[in-house]
Each structure stands twice: as structure tokens, then as C-alpha cells.
N, C-alpha and C positions, 0 to 999 in steps of 0.2 A: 419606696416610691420609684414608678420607673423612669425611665428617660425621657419619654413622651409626656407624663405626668408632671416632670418640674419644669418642662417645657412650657405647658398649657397654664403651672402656676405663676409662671416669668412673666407668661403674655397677660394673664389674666391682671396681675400685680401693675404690672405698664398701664396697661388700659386704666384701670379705678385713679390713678397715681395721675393720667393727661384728664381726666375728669372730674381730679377737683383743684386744679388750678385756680385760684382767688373763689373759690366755690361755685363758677360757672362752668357751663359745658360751652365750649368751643370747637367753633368747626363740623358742629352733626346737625346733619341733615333735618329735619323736623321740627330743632327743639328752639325754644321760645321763652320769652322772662318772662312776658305776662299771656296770660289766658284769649285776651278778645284778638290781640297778635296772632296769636295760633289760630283761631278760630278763621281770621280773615285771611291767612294762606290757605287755611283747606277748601273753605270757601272757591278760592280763587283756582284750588287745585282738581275740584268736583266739576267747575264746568267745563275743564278738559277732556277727564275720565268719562262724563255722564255722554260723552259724543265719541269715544272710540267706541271699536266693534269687538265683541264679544271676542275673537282671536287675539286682539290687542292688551286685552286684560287678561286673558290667557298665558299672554308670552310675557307679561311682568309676573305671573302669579309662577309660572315654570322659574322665572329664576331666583325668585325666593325661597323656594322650595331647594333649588341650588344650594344658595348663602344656607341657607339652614340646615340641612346636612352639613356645609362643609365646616360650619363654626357650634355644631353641635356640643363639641367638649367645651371650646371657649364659652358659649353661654351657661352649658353647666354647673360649670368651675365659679363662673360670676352670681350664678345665683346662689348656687352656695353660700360662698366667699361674702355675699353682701347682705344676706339674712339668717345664715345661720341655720337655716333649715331644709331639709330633706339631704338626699345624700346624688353625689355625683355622678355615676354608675346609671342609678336608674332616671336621671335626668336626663341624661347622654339620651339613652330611649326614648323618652316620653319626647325630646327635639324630633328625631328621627320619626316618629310614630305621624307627631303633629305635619311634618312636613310630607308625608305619604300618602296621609289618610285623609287630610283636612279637604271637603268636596270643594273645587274653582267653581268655571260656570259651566261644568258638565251639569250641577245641580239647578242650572237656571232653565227650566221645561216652559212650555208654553200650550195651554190648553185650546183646542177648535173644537167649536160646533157647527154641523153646514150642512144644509137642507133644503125645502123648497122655496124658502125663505131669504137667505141666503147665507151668508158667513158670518162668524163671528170668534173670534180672538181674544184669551184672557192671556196677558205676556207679564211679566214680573218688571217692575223699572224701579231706581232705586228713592231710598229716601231724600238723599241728597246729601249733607254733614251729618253722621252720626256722633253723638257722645258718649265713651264709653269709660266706665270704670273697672282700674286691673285689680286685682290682689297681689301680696306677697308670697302667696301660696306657692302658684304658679305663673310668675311675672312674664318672664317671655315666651311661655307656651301660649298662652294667653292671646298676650298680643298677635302673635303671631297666626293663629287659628279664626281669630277675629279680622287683620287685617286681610288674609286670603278670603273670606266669605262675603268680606263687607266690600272687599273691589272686584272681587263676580257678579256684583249686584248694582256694581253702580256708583258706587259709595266714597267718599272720603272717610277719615274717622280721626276723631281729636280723642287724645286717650290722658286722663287723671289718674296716673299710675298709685299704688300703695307706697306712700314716702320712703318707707323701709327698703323698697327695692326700683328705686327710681333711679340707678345708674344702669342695670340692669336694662329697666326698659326704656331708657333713653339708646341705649348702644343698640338696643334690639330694632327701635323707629328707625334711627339713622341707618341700620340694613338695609330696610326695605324699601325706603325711599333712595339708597344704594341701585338696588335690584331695581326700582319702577325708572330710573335715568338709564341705567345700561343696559333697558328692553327699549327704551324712547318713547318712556312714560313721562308724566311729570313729575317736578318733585313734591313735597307737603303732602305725598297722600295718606300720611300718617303723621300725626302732629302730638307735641306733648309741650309742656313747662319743664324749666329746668328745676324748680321748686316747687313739686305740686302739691296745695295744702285743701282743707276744709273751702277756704273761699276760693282759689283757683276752681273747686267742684261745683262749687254755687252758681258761678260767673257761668260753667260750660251749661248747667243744668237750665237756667234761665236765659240764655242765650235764644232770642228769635229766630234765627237761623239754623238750628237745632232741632231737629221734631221728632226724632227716636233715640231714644236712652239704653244703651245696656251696662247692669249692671252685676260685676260678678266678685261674690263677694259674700259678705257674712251679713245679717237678719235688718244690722244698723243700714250698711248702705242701701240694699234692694227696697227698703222702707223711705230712702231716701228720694231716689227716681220714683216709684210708684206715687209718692206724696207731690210729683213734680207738675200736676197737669199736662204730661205730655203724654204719646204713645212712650211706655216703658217695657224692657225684657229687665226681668228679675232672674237672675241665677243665686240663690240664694245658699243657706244652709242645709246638712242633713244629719242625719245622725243613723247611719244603713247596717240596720241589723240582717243577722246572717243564721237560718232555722234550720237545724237539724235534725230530721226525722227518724225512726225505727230503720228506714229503708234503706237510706244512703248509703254509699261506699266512703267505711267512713276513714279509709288509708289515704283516699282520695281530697275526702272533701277536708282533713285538719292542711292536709299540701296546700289545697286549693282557700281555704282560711286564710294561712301565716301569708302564702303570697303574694295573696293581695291586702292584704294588714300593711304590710311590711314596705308593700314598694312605696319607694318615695319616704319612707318614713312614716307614712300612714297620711302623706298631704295631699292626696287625693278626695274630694267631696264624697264619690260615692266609692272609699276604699270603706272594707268591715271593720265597723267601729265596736262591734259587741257579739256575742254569740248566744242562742236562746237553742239549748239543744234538749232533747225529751229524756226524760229520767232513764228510761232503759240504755242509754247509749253513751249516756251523757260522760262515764268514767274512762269507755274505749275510746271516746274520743279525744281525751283529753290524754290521755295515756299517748297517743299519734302524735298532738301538738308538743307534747314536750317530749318524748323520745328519738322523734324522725325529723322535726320540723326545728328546731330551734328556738322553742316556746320554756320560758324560766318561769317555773310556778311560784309565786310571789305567796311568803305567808302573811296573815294579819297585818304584822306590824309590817312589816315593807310596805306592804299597799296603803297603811298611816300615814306612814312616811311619806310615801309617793302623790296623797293625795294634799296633805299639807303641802308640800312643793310644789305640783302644777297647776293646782287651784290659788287663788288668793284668798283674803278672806271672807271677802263678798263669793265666793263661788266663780268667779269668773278664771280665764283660760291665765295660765302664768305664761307671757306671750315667750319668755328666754327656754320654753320647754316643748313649745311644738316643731314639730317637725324634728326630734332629736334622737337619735338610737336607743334602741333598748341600753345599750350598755352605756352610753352618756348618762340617760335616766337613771339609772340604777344606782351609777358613780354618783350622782348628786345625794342618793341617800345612803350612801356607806357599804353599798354592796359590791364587790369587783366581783365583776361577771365573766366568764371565757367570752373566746371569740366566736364563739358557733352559738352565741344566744341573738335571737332575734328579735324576738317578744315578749314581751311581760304578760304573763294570765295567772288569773286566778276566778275563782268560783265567789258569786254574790247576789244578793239580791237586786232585783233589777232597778230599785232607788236611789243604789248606792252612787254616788257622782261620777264615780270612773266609769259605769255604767252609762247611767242613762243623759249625763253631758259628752258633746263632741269633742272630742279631746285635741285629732289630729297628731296621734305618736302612737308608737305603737305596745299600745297596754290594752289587751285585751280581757275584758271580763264576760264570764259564763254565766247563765243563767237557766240554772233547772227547774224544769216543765214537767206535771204529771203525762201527757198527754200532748197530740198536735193541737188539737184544739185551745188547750189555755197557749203554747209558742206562739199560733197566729195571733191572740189578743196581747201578749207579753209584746214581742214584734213590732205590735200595732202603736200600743203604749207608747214604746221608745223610739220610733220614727218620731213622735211628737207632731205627725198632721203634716210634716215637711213634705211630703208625697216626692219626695228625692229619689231615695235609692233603697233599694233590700234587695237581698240577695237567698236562694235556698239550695240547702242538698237534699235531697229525693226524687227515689224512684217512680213513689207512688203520682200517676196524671192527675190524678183528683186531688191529691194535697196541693201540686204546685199550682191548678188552678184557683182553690181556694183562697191561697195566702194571695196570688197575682191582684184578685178582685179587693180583697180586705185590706190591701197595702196601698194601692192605688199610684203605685209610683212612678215618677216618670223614668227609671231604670229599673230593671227586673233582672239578677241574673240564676240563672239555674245550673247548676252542678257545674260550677267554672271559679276564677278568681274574679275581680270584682272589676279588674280592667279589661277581660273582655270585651266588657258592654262600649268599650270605645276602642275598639279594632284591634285590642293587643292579644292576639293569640283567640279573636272571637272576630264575626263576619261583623262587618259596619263602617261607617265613616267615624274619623276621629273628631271630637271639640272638646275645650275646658271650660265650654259657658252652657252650664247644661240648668234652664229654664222652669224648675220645677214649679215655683211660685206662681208664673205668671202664664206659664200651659204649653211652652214653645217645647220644651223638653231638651232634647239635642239640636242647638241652633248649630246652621249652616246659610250658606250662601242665599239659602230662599227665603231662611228667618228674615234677612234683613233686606228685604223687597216690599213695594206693594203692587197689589194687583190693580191691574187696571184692563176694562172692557174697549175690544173693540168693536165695533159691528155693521158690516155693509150689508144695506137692505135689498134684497132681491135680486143680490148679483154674487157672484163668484164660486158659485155651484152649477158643477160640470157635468151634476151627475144624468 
């Protein structure tokens, strides 16, 4: 470990250590015992925001973007350290990514129409208190991608962090209500509980002064908001298969596979959860993933093993094994792996659980296709109707528009890794609330607006 590294774990170790003093958080910015508390600071804190000017929200949103660069190892390290999941290195990123890419209120456009008639004005204004629910996956990216979109728009945002990682996103609130005072913001404009539970979520959900929901998250909670009678964003579940054709450059596409398998530990929603590649190719490529890529081909009994361990018995996720290295995984089932293993794969039918459940680690299983035609319905299968994510390598135009229309997803990537499609080495804005459920897709700053008309009659056309 180097010198910078037992640094960042000194500081990191300090912070969790002044954060559970008699098990309250003291002294941060945001945070709150109870629920309708919080609620009535943001409240209080949205009718400041909803009257500055677009510059105003601007020069809080630059300096969060500041704090988040500058405490990118420190968040990290914390989220690591406090769930056990993904890995450090490519956190460090995904901070950096978020605070680059994430659109402010460049993304807040304003449509005219003007004629002989006269003007008329569609301008985006916001909803007022949002409530949002985080994951563990990605706890302070999260927030952090949502708090910049949601005060481009207007917005406060009370946030119901995932209990697992709620020191994490208590220290991440108290940044940015940091950033929104030393721009000459106010404070509370990101609010959480020091305890958030199932009823702290109830209290925000059914709160009157609440009237848009986002949830991001796994199948339980976006069922949860959606079942709320309010306007809801659902970012739900996916399970993003990845199709390999005759065509593909396939030295390429196994790189472009592990890489995005791999970052994060595979806890990314739309990283490659499975591989459907066509009988003809299906050996060379596999041949790429474990010779060049750092892909451990697992036999029979390991993948027993493996599946007895991060399944329960009901089938459900063994939550102490997501987000966890190839070689943690492997050590759980008696296999010591080198250090140049990155992945687990092997060859299966597409029924198999490691298969066709979302794992979130990276154990990747194959699936041989006669044909493009059975991949696209194989593909289709295992998406499971999440219309998330899939991903494809080929050359052929007519294949990759085929699978586009048959997949119907609201991220598509083509001949790349799977983080792409959110700015990492591919054209785009970044977010970690991506909408598939509920049709928003990649929310941003506009997601969380509404529109409203304006219209002056038979004046202010010049032409």
C-alpha cells in the first residue's frame, strides 16, 4: 500500500469513527433524526433555490463538482470500507466521471414558438421537494448525479439512502450542502435521516409536499414509488446481455467484454452480465477472454460451488458476495486464483442461474447460439423485458439494427464496453439513475422538471 493510500485509509477510518459517536451523526449539514424534520428544512430550503437565477445554481453546482473531484479517493475508500463492495480504483473514476459529465442547467433548454399570432414559451420549472431513494451499489455517485440535476431544475431533494451505506451518504449530503453555503446557497438542499429505514421511506413517500419520486434501485423499491400514487421515476433492475456475431473483431470485443464485466466489480446496472455469442466464434472468443483478458474458466464443480454460495436457497442474491472480486469469489469456494484473474466464465445454458439471474460480480457465463437469429431471441429471453441495457459486437448494420429494435432497451451499446453509454471513453452525459422502467432512460437535469406553457396573444412577434 502506498503512502497516499494509508493516508486516504487514516482519513477514511477518522471520518466513520466521528460518525458513530453514541450512533448519531453530529455536526453534518443535512442530516436529521426524523423524516418529516428533514422534509420541512428542504421545504424551507426549495423556496430559496426555486427564486435564484439559473447562474446561481450554476456556481453551487461548479463547486460541487470541485468537493467531488477533490474528495474522490476519500468517498471511494468509504464506500468501499462501508459495504464491502466494488473496488477502489475504479470508484476513484466513476467520482470523477460523475462530477464531469453529470449535465447542470446547461441541460435546462426552453422551447418558442412565434408567429402571427404571437409568442409562446414552453420553460422547464421545477417540482419543488423531490424524494429520492439511493442504493448501496452506488451510494454517493448517486446522490451526487441526482443532487446536481435535481438543483438545475429547481429542486430540493430529501434522499432515503440504502441503510448499508448511509455513512457514506450522509458525509456525501453534508458536501454539498458544504458547496451550496460557500457558493451563497442555502443549506438543506439535500436532506437525509441519520437512521434511514422502511418507515423513514413510507413517511417521505406519502409526504404531501412531495410529488415526484425517484427511485434507484432493485425491482422491490421502483414497485415501491410507482405503487405511491405520485408522479414516480423508476430506475430499476437489468440483467444486460452482450451478443456476439460471426462479424465482430473478436480480440476486441472479449477486451471490450471483461472491461466492462469487471469495472466496479460488475456493480454497475448496465455493466455485461452474460455473453450470447454464435456457435462459429463462440471458442475464439472465449480463447481472447481467458488468454489476454484475465477471464478464469471455471469447471462444473466450481460454478456448484459458486452457485451454492452467491445464491441462497430461495435463489435469491447472497448479498456478502456482490460486488466482490473474481478472486474473493473464487477464495470462498477453495480455489486460489493468481492475480491477473479478473473473471470467472464459463460455458451454459442460458437457464442456468448464474446466467440468467443478475448477479452484480463478475462471473460471467456464455451461451452458444446456432445462429444470430436464436442470440437475438436468447438475449431477448434474458434481458427478462427490463428494456435496461444490452449491449453488441458486430460489424454487420443490419444485425445491430435488428437486436436495437428486439431488445428495446433504454441503453444500447455497440462495439465498446458497457460504460460507454455513460461518458466513460464514449460521447454522452453521465447519471447512475437510469429510468428504464418507467421510460425516462438517462435522467438529467430535464428529467426532474415540468413543463409549463407560456403564451402572449398577438404580441411579441417582430417579424
Amino acid at each position: 500500500m502506498s503512502v497516499d493510500e494509508r493516508l486516504v485509509q487514516t482519513i477514511v477510518q477518522k471520518v466513520m469513527a466521528n460518525m458513530q459517536i453514541t450512533g448519531e451523526v453530529t455536526g453534518m449539514h443535512g442530516v436529521f433524526k426524523d423524516m418529516n424534520d428533514a422534509i420541512a428544512a428542504s421545504i424551507e430550503a426549495q423556496k430559496k433555490v426555486r427564486l435564484m437565477t439559473l447562474d446561481q445554481r450554476e456556481k453551487i453546482i461548479s463547486v460541487i463538482r470541485e468537493k467531488v473531484h477533490r474528495n474522490a479517493e476519500l468517498l471511494a475508500n468509504m464506500g468501499v470500507n462501508e459495504t464491502g463492495m466494488g473496488n477502489v480504483g475504479d470508484k476513484i473514476l466513476k467520482h470523477h466521471l460523475t462530477a464531469e459529465k453529470t449535465p447542470g442547467t446547461e441541460d435546462i433548454s426552453t422551447i418558442a414558438w412565434s408567429g402571427d399570432r404571437g409568442l409562446t414559451l414552453v420553460e422547464m420549472g421545477p417540482f419543488g421537494v423531490i424524494g429520492a431513494i439511493t442504493p448501496a451499489t452506488n451510494p454517493s455517485e448517486t446522490v451526487i448525479c441526482n443532487c446536481i440535476g435535481m438543483l438545475a431544475g429547481g429542486n430540493t431533494v430529501v434522499f432515503n439512502p440504502h441503510p448499508n451505506a448511509k455513512k457514506t451518504t450522509i458525509f456525501t449530503i453534508n458536501m454539498i450542502n458544504e458547496a451550496s453555503l460557500e457558493a451563497g446557497g442555502p443549506d438543506n438542499i439535500a436532506v437525509t435521516v441519520e437512521e434511514p429505514t422502511l418507515d423513514s421511506s413510507a413517511v417521505m413517500m406519502k409526504h404531501p409536499a412531495i410529488h415526484l419520486l425517484v427511485a434507484t434501485g432493485g425491482p422491490g423499491v421502483v414497485t415501491a414509488v410507482l405503487s405511491s400514487g405520485k408522479r414516480a421515476i423508476g430506475a430499476g433492475a437489468g440483467n444486460p446481455p452482450v451478443l456476439v456475431d460471426e462479424t465482430a473483431d473478436l480480440r476486441k470485443a472479449a477486451q471490450d467484454i471483461i472491461n466492462g464485466c469487471t469495472f466496479d466489480n460488475n456493480l454497475p446496472c448496465i455493466a455485461e452480465k452474460e455473453i450470447v455469442a454464435v456457435d462459429s466464434i463462440a471458442d475464439e472468443l472465449m480463447h481472447y477472454i481467458i488468454a489476454e483478458n484475465g477471464g478464469y474458466l471455471a469447471d462444473k464443480e466450481v460454478i456448484q460451488r459458486l452457485a451454492d454460495t452467491v445464491l441462497t436457497p430461495k435463489g435469491t442474491l447472497n448479498r456478502q458476495c456482490v460486488g466482490r472480486s473474481a478472486k474473493d469469489l473464487l477464495a470462498m469456494v477453495g480455489v486460489e486464483a493468481g492475480a491477473d484473474v479478473r473473471c470467472i466464465v464459463f460455458e451454459g445454458e442460458k437457464e442456468h442461474p448464474l446466467i440468467s439471474e443478475e448477479l452484480m460480480m463478475p462471473i460471467l457465463g456464455m451461451v452458444r447460439v446456432k445462429d444470430f437469429h436464436e442470440g437475438v431471441e436468447t438475449a431477448l429471453w434474458l434481458e427478462h423485458g427490463n428494456r435496461h441495457s444490452a449491449h453488441i459486437h458486430s460489424k454487420n448494420v443490419d444485425h445491430i439494427t435488428e437486436y436495437a429494435k428486439a431488445l428495446d432497451t433504454a441503453i444500447l451499446v455497440k462495439n465498446g464496453p458497457s460504460y460507454a453509454a455513460l461518458g466513460f471513453g464514449g460521447e454522452g452525459y453521465c447519471t447512475f439513475t437510469i429510468a428504464s422502467r418507467t421510460g425516462e432512460g438517462l435522467t438529467s437535469a430535464q428529467t426532474f422538471t415540468k413543463r409549463r406553457r407560456c403564451t402572449m396573444s398577438d404580441s411579441l412577434c417582430i417579424r
